[in-house]
C-alpha positions as CSV (number, residue, x, y, z in Angstrom):
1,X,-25.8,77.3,9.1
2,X,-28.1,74.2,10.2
3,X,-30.9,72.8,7.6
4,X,-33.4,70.3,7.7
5,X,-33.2,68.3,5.1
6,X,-34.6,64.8,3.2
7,X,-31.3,62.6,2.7
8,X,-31.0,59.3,1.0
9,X,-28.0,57.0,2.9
10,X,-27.9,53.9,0.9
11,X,-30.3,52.5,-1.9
12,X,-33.7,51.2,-0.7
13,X,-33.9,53.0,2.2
14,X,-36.5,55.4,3.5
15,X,-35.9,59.1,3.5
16,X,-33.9,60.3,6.3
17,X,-35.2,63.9,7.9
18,X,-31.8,64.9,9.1
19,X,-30.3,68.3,10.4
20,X,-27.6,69.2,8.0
21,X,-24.4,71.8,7.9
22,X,-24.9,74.0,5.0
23,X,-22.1,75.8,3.7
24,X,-22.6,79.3,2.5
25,X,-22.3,80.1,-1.2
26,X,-19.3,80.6,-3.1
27,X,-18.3,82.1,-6.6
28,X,-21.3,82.3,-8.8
29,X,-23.7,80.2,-6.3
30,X,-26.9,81.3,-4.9
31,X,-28.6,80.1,-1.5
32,X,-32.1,79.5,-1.7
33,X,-34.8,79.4,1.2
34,X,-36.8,76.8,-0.3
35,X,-41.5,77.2,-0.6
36,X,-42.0,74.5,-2.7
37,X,-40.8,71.1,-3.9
38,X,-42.7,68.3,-6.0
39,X,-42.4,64.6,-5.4
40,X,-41.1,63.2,-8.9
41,X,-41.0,59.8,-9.4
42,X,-37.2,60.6,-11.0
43,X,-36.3,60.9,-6.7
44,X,-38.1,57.8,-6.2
45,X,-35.4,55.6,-8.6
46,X,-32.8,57.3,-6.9
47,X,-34.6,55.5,-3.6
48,X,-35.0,52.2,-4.6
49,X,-31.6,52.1,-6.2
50,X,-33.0,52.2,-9.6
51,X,-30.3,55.0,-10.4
52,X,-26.7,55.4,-10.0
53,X,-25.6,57.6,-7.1
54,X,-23.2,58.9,-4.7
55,X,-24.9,58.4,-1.7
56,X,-25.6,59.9,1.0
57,X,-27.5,62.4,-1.0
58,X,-30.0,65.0,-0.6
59,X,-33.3,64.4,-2.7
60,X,-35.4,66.8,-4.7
61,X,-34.6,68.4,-8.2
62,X,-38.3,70.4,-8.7
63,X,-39.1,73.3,-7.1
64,X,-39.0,77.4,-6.0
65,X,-37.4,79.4,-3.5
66,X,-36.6,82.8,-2.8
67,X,-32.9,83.6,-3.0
68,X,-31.3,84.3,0.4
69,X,-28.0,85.1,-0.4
70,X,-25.4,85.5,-3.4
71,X,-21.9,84.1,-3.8
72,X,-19.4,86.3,-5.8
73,X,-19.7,87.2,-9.3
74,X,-23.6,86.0,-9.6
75,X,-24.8,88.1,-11.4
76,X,-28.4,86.7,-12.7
77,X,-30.4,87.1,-9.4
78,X,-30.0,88.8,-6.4
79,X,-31.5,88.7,-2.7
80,X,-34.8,88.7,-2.9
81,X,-35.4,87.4,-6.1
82,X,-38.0,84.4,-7.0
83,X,-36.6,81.4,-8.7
84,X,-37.6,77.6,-10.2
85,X,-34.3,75.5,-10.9
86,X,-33.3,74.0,-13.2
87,X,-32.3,70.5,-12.8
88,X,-29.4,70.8,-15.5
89,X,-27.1,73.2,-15.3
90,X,-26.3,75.3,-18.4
91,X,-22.9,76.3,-18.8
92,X,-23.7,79.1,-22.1
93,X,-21.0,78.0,-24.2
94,X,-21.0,74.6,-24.7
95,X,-22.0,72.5,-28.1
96,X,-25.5,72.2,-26.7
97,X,-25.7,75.2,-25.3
98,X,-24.8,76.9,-27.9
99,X,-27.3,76.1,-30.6
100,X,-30.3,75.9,-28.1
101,X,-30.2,72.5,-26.1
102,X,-29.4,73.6,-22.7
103,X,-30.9,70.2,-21.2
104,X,-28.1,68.7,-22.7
105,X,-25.1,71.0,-21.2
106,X,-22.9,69.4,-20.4
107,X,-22.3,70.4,-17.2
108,X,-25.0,68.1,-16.0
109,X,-22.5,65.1,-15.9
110,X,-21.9,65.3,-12.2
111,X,-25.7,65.6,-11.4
112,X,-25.8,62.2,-9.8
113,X,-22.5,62.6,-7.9
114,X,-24.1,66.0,-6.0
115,X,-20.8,68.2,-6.0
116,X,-20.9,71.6,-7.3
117,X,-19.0,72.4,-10.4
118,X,-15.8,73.6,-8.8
119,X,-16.3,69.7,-7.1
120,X,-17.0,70.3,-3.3
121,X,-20.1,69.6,-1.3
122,X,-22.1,72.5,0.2
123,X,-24.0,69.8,2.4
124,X,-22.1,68.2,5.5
125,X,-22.9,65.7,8.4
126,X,-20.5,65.9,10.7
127,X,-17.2,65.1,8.5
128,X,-19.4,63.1,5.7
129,X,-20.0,65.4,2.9
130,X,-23.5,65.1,1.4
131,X,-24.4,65.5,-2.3
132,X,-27.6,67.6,-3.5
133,X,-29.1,65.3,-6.7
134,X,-29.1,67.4,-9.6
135,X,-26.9,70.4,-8.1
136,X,-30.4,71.3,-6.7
137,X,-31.3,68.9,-3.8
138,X,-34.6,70.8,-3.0
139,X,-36.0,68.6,-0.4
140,X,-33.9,70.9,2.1
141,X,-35.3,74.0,3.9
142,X,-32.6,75.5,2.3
143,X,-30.0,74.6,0.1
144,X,-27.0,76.3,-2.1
145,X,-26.6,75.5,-6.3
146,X,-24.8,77.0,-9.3
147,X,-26.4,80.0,-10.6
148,X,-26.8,78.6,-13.9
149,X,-29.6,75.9,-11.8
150,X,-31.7,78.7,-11.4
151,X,-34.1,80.6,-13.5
152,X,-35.4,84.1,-12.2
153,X,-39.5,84.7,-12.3
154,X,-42.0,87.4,-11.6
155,X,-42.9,87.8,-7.8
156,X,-46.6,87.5,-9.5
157,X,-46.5,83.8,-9.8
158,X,-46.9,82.0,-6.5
159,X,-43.7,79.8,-5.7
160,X,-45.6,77.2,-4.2
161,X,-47.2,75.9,-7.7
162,X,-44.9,77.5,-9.9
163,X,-42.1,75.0,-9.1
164,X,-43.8,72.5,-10.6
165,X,-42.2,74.5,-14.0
166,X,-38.3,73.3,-13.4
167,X,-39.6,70.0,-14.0
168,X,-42.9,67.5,-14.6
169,X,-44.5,70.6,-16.5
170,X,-42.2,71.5,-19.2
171,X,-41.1,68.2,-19.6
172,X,-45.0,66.9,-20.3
173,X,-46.0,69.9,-22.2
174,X,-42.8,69.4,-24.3
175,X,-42.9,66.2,-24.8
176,X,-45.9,66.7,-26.9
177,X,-45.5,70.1,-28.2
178,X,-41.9,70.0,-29.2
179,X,-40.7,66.3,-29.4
180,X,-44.2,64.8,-30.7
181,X,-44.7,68.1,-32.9
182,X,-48.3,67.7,-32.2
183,X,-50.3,69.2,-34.9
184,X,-54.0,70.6,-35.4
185,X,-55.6,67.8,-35.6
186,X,-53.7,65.2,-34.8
187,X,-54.5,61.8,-32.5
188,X,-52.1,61.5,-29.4
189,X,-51.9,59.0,-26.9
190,X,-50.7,59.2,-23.4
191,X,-49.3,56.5,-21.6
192,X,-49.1,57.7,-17.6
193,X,-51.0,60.1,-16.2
194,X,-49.1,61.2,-13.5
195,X,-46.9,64.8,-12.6
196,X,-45.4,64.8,-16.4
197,X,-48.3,62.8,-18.2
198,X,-50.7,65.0,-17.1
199,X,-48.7,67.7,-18.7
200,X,-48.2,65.9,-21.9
201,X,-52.0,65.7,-21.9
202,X,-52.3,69.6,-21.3
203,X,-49.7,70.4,-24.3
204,X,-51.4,67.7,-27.0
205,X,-54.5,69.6,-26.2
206,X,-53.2,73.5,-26.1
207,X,-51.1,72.1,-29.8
208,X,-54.8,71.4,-31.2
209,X,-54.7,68.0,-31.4
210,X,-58.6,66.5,-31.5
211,X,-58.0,63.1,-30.1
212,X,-56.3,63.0,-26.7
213,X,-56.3,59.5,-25.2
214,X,-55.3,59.1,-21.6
215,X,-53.7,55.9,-20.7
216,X,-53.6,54.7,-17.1
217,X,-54.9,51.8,-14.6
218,X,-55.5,54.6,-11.6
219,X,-59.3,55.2,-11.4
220,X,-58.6,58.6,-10.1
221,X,-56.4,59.4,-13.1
222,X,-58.8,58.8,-15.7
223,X,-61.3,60.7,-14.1
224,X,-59.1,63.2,-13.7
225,X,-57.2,63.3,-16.9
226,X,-60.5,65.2,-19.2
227,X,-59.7,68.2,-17.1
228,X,-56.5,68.3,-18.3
229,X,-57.2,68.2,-21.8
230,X,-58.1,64.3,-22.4
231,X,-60.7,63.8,-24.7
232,X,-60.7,59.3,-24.1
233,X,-59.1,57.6,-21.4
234,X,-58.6,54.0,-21.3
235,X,-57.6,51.9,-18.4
236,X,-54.9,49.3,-19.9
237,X,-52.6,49.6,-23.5
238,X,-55.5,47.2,-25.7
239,X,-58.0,49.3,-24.7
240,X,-55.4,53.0,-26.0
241,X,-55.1,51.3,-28.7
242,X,-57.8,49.8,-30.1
243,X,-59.5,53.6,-29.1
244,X,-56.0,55.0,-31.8
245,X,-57.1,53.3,-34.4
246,X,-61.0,53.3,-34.4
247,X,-60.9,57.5,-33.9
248,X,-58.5,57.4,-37.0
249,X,-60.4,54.8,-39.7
250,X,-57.6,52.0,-38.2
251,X,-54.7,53.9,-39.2
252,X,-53.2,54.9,-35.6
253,X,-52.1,57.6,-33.3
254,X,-50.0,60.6,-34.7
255,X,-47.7,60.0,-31.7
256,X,-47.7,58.7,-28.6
257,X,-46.0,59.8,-25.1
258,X,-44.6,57.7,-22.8
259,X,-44.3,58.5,-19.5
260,X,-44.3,56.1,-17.1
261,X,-42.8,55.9,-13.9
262,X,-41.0,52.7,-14.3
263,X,-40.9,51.8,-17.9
264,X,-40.9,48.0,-19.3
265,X,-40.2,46.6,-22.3
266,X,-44.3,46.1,-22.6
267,X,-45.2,49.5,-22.4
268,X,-42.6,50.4,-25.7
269,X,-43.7,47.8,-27.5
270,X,-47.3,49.4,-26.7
271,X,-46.6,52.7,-27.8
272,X,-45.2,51.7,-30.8
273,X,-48.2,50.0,-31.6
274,X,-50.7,52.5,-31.3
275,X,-48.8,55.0,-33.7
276,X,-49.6,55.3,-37.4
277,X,-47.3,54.9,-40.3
278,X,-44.6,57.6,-39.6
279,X,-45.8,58.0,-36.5
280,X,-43.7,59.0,-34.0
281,X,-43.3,57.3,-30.0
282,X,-41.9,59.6,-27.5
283,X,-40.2,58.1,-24.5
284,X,-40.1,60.5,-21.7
285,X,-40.7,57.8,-18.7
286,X,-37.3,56.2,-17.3
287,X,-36.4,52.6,-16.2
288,X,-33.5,54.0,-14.0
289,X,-30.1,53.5,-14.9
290,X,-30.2,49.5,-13.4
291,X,-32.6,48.5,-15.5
292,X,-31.2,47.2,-18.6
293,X,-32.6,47.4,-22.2
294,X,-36.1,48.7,-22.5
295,X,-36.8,49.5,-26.0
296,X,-37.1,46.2,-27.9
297,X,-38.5,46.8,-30.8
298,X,-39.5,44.8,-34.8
299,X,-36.7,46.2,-36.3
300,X,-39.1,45.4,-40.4
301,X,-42.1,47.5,-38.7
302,X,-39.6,50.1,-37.6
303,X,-38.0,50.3,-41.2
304,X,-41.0,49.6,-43.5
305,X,-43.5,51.5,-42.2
306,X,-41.2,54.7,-41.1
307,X,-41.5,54.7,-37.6
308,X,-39.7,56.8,-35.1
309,X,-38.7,57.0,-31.9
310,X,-37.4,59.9,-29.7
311,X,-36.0,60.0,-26.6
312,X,-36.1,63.5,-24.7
313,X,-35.3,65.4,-21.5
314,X,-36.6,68.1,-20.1
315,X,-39.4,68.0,-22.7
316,X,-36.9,69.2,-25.5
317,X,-37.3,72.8,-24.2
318,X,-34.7,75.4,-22.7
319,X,-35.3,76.0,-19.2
320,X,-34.0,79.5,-19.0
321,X,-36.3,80.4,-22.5
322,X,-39.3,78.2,-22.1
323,X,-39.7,78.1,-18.1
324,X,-40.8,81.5,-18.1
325,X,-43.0,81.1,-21.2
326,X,-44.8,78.6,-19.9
327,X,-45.7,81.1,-16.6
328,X,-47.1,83.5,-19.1
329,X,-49.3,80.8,-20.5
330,X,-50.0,80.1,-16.9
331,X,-51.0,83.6,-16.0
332,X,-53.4,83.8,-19.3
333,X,-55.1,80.9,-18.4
334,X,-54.0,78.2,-21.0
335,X,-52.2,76.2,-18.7
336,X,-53.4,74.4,-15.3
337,X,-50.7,74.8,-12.6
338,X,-52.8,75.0,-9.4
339,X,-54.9,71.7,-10.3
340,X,-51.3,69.7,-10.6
341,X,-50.9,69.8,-7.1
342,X,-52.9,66.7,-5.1
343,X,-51.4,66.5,-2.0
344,X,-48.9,69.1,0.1
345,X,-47.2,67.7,2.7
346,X,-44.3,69.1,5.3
347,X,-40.9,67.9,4.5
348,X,-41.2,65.4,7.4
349,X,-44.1,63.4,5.8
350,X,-41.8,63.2,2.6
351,X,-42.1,58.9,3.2
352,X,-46.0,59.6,3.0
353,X,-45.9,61.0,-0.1
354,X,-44.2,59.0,-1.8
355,X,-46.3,55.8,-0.6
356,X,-49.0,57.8,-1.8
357,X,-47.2,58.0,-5.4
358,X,-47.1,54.7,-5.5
359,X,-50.7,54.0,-4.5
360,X,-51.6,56.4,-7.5
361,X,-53.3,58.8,-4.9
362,X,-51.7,61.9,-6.5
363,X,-51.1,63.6,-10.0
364,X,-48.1,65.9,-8.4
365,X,-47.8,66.0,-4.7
366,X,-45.4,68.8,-3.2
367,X,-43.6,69.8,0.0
368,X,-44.8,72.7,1.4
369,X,-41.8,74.2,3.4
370,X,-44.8,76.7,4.9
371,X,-46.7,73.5,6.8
């Protein structure tokens, strides 16, 4: 069948709105009529070449659908059913899989190449077969993926904000719940306020944590970020800090989150700064895979004053356990989903968006396959 869909040809180009052929779905793959898919700033490295690709590709890892049709042997959802992905695979069985880290399967080697996992393409143009990023490419009208990319959810939650839980949520509300271990009482700081920050804000809060510092140069973000959970927001790193230490008697943040959508070498060094003694800086925010070295860090205050560092994906959580948790929070109130979204826009304004990203304009913005 014929899709619209938002391809990527080479690095630094625009997004290309293009009709695609989409193949039907084959052992234990689903096909998905896509509702809803955010505009993470992960997509936006894959643009600007900031990440290593197989290009042409077809964008967009976040996001829910409907399933439309079942390959054989599926035998997690069926037609009908309401799904969010998941933007790593998880094979079961593996090492990671197997004692709970299913963001770490690794069937998610190939995620940047945009085969499925028996190696073919379900997107063509013409004779040029197209990838879909993360086994998922959701910025497609419709699209096919592995069965183990999708997590089933109650037909109660609607699609069109509920996607935003295959990606920027749980990987925000992790990042501060599971990798920070945020505890009652504890300081946190934020650095980014965007579709994951935001999130990390909302989980240092719901953890109990009485000092929630919001980090970002974005006017709107800061006045934005106390509805989230913030309890102080500061507009550049001196000003985080020096707000860590006087809340704590000059002793320093419990932890701080990093999530940035291009991080430098600066903001680390920041981070690691505004934690206490044993403190603990979580680096959620990318650099792409160009960039280089990011984390430089004095090794003595590293050693001396037992600081750590943690690198995480997906928050630290299990998609197929927590995604559905995280809904329930959702539906009793402890977690903001519908105040996430900004900005919706059809898939054809997808360039819009993200120059609206960039501006700052947006905590989460979303394509809205109903517009």
């Amino acid at each position: 069948m014929k899709t619209k869909a938002a391809v990527l040809r080479e690095p630094g180009s625009d997004w290309e709105v293009s009709e695609l052929e989409l193949d039907p779905p084959k052992d234990r793959e689903v096909q998905i009529k896509m509702v809803s898919a955010g505009l993470c700033h992960s997509d936006e490295h894959v643009r600007s070449g900031g990440s290593t690709v197989r290009y042409p590709i077809v964008g967009g890892h976040e996001g829910g659908g409907i399933v439309e049709a079942v390959g054989p042997g599926v035998t997690r959802v069926e037609v009908g059913d309401h799904i969010v992905f998941s933007y790593i695979p998880s094979c079961g069985h593996c090492r990671w899989c197997a004692t709970g880290y299913t963001a770490l399967c690794d069937l998610g080697a190939t995620i940047t190449v945009g085969h499925m996992l028996d190696g073919t393409y379900r997107f063509h143009d013409g004779s040029e077969d197209v990838g879909a990023l993360c086994l998922v490419g959701s910025f497609a009208e419709r699209t096919v993926v592995p069965e183990t990319s999708v997590v089933k959810i109650s037909k109660e939650y609607p699609l069109d904000v509920a996607g935003l839980v295959s990606c920027g949520v749980p990987t925000g509300f992790g990042s501060a719940t599971k990798m920070a271990d945020t505890q009652p009482g504890n300081t946190v700081v934020v650095f980014g306020t965007g579709g994951v920050g935001m999130n990390a804000i909302q989980g240092a809060a719901s953890a109990g944590a009485i000092n929630v510092i919001a980090c970002d140069p974005v006017d709107f973000k800061r006045t934005v970020a106390p509805d989230f959970g913030a309890t102080h927001v500061a507009a550049d790193a001196a000003e985080a800090i020096d707000l860590a230490k006087d809340l704590t008697n000059g002793v320093g943040a419990d932890a701080a989150v990093v999530t940035i959508g291009v991080v430098e070498p600066p903001h680390i060094q920041a981070a690691f700064e505004a934690i206490r003694k044993q403190g603990t800086l979580v680096l959620t925010g990318t650099s792409g895979s160009t960039a280089g070295n990011t984390v430089q860090l004095h090794g003595s205050t590293l050693t001396l004053w037992q600081k750590r560092v943690q690198g995480t994906i997906f928050g630290g959580l299990n998609p197929h356990a927590d995604i559905p948790r995280l809904l329930n929070v959702y539906k009793a109130g402890g977690l903001k989903l519908d105040e996430l979204v900004t900005t919706r826009y059809k898939l054809d304004d997808i360039n819009e968006g993200y120059h609206d990203l960039h501006e700052g304009k947006n905590v989460r913005g979303i394509i809205d396959f109903s517009l």
